[in-house]
C-alpha positions as a printed Julia matrix, in Angstrom:
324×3 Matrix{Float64}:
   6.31  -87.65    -8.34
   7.18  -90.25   -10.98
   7.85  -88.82   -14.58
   5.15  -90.17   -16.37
   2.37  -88.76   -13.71
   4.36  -84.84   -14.16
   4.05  -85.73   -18.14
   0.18  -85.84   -17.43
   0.25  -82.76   -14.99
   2.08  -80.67   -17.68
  -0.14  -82.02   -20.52
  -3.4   -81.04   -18.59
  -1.91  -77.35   -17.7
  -0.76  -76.84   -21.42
  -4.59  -78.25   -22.57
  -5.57  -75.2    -20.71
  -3.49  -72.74   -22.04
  -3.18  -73.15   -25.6
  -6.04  -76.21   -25.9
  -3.86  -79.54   -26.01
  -0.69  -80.68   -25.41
   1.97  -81.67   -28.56
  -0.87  -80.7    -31.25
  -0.63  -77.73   -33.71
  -2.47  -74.41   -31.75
  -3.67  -73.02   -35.08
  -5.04  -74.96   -38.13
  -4.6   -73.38   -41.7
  -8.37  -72.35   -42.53
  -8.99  -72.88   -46.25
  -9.16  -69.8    -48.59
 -12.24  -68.05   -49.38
 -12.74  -67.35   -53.5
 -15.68  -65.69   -53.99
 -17.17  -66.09   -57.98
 -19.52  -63.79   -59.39
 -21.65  -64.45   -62.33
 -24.22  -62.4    -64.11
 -26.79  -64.78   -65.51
 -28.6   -67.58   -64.98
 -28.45  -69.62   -68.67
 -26.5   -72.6    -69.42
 -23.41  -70.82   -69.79
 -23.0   -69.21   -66.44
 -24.02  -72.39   -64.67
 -21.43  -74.27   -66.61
 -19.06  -71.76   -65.42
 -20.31  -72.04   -61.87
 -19.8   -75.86   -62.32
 -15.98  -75.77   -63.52
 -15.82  -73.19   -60.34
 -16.77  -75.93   -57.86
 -14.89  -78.77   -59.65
 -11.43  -76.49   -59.21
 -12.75  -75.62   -55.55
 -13.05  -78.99   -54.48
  -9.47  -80.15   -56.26
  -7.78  -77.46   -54.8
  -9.06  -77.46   -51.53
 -11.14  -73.99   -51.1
 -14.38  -72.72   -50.26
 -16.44  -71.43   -52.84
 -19.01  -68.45   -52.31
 -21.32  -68.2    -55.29
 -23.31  -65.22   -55.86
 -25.13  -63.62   -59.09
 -24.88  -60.04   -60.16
 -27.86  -60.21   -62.16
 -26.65  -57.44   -64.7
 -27.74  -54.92   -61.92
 -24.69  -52.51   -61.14
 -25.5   -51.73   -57.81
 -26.23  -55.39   -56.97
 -22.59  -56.4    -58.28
 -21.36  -53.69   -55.92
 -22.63  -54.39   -52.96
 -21.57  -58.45   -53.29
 -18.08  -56.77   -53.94
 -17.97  -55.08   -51.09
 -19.62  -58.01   -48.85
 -17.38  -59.99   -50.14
 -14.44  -57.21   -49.16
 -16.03  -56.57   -45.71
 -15.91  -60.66   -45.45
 -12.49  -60.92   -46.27
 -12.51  -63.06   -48.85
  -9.42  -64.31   -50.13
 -10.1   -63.65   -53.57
 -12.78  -62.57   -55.81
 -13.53  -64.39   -59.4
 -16.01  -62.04   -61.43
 -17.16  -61.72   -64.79
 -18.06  -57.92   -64.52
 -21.23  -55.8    -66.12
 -18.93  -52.78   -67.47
 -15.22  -52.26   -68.36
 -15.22  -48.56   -66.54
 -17.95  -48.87   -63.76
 -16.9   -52.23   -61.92
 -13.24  -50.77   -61.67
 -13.76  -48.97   -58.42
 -15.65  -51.58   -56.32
 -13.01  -54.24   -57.56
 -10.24  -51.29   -56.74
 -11.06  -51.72   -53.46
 -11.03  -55.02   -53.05
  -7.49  -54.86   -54.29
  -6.18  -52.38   -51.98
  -7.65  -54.53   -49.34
  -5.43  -57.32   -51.04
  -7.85  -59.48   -52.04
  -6.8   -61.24   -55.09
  -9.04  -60.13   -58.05
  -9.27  -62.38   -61.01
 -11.69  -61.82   -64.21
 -13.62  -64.13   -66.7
 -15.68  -63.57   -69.51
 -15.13  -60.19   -69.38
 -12.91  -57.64   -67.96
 -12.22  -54.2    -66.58
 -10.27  -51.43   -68.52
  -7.27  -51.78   -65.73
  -4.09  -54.13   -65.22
  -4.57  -55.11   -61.54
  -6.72  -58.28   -62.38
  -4.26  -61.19   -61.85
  -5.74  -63.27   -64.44
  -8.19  -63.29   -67.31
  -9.86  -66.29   -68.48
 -11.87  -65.35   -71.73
 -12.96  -66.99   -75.29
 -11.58  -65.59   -78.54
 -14.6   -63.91   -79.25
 -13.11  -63.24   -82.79
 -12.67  -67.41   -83.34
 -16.03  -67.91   -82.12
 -17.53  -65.61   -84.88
 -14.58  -66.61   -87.62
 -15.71  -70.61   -86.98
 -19.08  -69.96   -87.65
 -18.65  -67.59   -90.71
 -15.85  -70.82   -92.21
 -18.55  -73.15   -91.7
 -21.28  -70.43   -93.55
 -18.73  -69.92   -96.36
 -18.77  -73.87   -97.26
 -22.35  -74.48   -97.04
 -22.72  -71.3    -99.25
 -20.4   -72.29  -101.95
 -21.43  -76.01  -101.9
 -25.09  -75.9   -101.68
 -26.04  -72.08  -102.92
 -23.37  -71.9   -105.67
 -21.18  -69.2   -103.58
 -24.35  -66.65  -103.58
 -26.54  -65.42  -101.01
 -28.52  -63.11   -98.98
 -27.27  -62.85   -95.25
 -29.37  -61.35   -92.54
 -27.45  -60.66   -89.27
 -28.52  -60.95   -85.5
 -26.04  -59.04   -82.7
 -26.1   -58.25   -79.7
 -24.05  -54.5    -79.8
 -26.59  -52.99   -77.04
 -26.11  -55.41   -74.37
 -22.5   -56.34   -74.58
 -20.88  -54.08   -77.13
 -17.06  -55.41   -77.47
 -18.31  -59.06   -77.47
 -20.89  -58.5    -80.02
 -18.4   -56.79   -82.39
 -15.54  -58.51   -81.96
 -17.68  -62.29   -83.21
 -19.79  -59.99   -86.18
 -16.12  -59.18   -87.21
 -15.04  -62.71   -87.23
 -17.86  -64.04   -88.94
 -17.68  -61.1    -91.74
 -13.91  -61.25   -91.85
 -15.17  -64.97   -93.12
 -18.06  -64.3    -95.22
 -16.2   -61.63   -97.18
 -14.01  -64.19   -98.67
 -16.97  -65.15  -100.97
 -17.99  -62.03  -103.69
 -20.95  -63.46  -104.24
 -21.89  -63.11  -100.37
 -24.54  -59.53   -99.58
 -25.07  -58.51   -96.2
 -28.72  -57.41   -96.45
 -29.61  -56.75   -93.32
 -27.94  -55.96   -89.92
 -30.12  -55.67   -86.66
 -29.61  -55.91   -82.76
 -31.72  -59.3    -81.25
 -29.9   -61.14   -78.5
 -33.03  -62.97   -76.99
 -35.76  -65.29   -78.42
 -38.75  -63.6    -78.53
 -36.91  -60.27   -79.89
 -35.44  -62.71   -82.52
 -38.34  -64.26   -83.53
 -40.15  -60.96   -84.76
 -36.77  -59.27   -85.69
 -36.08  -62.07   -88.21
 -39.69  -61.83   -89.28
 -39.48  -58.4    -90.08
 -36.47  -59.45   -91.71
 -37.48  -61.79   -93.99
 -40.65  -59.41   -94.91
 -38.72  -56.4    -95.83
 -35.94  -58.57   -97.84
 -37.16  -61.84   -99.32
 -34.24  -62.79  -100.9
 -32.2   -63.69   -97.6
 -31.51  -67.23   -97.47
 -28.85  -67.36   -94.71
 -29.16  -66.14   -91.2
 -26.26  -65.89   -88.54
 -26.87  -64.69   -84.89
 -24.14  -63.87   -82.62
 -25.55  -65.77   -79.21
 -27.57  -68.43   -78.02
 -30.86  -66.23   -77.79
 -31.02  -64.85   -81.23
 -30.2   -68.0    -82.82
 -32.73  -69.83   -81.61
 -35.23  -67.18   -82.18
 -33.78  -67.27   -85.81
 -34.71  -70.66   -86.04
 -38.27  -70.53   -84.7
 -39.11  -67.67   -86.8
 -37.46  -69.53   -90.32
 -40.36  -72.78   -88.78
 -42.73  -70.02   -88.6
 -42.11  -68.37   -92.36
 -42.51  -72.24   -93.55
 -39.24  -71.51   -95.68
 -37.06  -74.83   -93.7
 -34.9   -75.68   -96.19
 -34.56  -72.43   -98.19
 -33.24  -70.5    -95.12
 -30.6   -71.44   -93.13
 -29.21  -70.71   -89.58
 -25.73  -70.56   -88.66
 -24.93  -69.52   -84.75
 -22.64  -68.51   -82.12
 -22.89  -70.74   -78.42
 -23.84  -73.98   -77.86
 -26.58  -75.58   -75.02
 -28.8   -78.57   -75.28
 -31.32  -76.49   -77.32
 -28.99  -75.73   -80.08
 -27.99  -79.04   -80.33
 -31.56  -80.77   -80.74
 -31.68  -78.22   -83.54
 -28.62  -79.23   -85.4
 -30.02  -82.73   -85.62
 -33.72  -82.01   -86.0
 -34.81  -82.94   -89.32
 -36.29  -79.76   -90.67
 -32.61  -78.53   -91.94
 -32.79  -75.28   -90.21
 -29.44  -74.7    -88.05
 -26.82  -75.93   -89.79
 -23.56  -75.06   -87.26
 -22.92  -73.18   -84.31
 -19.3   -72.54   -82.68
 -19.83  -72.58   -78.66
 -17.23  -71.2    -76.05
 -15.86  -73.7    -72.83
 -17.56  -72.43   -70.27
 -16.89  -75.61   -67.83
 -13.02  -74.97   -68.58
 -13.42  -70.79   -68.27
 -14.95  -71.3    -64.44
 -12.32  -74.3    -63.31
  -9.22  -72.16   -65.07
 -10.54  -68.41   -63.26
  -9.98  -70.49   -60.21
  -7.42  -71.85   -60.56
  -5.78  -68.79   -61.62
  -6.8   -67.39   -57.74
  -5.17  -70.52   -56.29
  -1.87  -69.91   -58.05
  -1.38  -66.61   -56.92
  -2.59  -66.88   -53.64
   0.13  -69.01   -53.64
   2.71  -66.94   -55.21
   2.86  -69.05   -58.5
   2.69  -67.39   -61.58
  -0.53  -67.52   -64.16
  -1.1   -66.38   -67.34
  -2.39  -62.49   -67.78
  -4.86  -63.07   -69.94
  -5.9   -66.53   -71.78
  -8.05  -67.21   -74.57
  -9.56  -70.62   -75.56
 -10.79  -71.36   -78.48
 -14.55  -72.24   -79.64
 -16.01  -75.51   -80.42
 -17.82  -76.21   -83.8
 -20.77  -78.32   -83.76
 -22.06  -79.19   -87.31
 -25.08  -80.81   -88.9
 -22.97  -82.65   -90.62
 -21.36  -84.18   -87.99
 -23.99  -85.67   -85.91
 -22.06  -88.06   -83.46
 -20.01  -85.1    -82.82
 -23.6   -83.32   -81.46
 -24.77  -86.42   -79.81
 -21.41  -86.59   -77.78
 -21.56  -82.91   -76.68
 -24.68  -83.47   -75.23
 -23.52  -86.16   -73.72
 -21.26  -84.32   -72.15
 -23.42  -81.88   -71.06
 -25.33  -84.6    -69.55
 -22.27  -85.12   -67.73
 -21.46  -81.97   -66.34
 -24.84  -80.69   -65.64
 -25.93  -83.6    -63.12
């Protein structure tokens, strides 16, 4: 039998028996990251969008999923995810103390665990990607301090909007940064002080507000919700102009504010969220991989002032960009 035609016979037997002849048997599937959000506004799709832009540059599959803010809901998609055998899972959990044991066991199953947004009270998360909640509040309260002392003569009346019920450490750690601020300026009262983290609540919290202390002339809410709500319900008291807003995050809505005409909102300081979801996954990638990452990572917040209106228009811009 002439070489060439044995060649052919051995090719054909070893197609059989491992499925071709001179190619590789097994081919590398990609890894699995799993990311886990909570909500559904702007921010957490901007997250899920810097997600899929790392997946696709780094060559993984991404599993999206939503928690909801529903404990047992973020469990079970942790263990799906664990009976899946998922590579790695990038969360942003509901509680420091009661996501630790469903992410435990994803770790003893050696499943790479890395955090975002916020965290759990233990060290085994490889990474986590997080804004300096305390800049994010300080920004806002710098940017207060010089409206106050150019256009109110260094005196006012501030009415505060957290957030200390729903997410306790994040609330407190911006209020801190924007009074660490604030305080610089003697002539600067903190009147009032009251939880309202969405817009509706905001809206008759601010109200209520301006009713039982009529001398408040500057407002600052720690999120996206209870700003806005701030501003509606300053429109609704017809006092644009004599009350101000000053905020914490950023979306399209905030920044049609900062450049409507009725003088309302006059800066907020919003986190990276596009650049939190791309760097959490990252951070899985490089230690799948055995490269090192950074334990925990802050960036910093992004002012966005009335003043500055080309600055606004290009964020949203931007955010045009991002969000198509």
């Amino acid at each position: 039998m002439p070489f060439h035609t044995r060649l052919l016979v051995f090719c054909a037997a070893a197609a059989l028996l491992w499925g071709g002849c001179g190619t590789k048997q097994q081919v590398e599937q990609k890894k699995r990251i799993a990311g886990i959000v909570f909500g559904e506004d702007q921010f957490f799709r901007l997250v899920l969008f810097g997600m899929r832009d790392a997946a696709r540059t780094q060559g993984v599959e991404l599993l999206e999923a939503n928690s909801a803010q529903k404990p047992d809901r973020e469990i079970q998609l942790v263990n799906t995810y664990i009976a899946n055998n998922v590579d790695a899972i990038v969360i942003s959990p509901l509680s420091t103390v009661s996501s630790v044991s469903a992410l435990a066991r994803a770790r003893d199953k050696k499943i790479t665990v890395v955090t975002f947004n916020t965290t759990i009270a233990e060290d085994f998360p490889a990474s986590f990607i997080e804004s300096d909640q305390t800049d994010l509040g300080a920004s806002t309260g710098k940017a207060a301090c010089a409206y106050i002392e150019q256009h109110l003569g260094g005196k006012a009346e501030v009415a505060i909007l957290a957030f200390t019920s729903q997410a306790k450490e994040v609330s407190v750690q911006r209020t801190d940064g924007f009074k660490q601020e604030i305080s610089k300026l003697p002539g600067v009262r903190i009147v009032a002080e009251q939880d309202a983290w969405m817009p509706e609540q905001a809206v008759k919290k601010v109200g209520d507000i301006l009713t039982a202390n009529p001398g408040v002339n500057v407002i600052w809410a720690a999120n996206e919700g209870g700003t806005a709500g701030a501003v509606m319900a300053v429109r609704n008291s017809g006092k644009a102009g004599r009350i101000v807003v000053f905020g914490t995050d950023t979306d399209e809505q905030m920044a049609t504010f900062l450049l409507a005409d009725d003088n309302i909102l006059q800066a907020v300081t919003g986190q990276q969220p596009f650049e939190i979801g791309r760097l959490a996954v990252e951070a899985a990638v490089k230690t799948l991989k055995g490269e090192p990452v950074e334990k925990r990572r802050s960036l910093p917040g992004i002012l966005l002032t009335r003043e500055k209106p080309a600055e606004v228009n290009a964020f949203k811009e931007r955010l045009a960009t991002l969000t198509k």
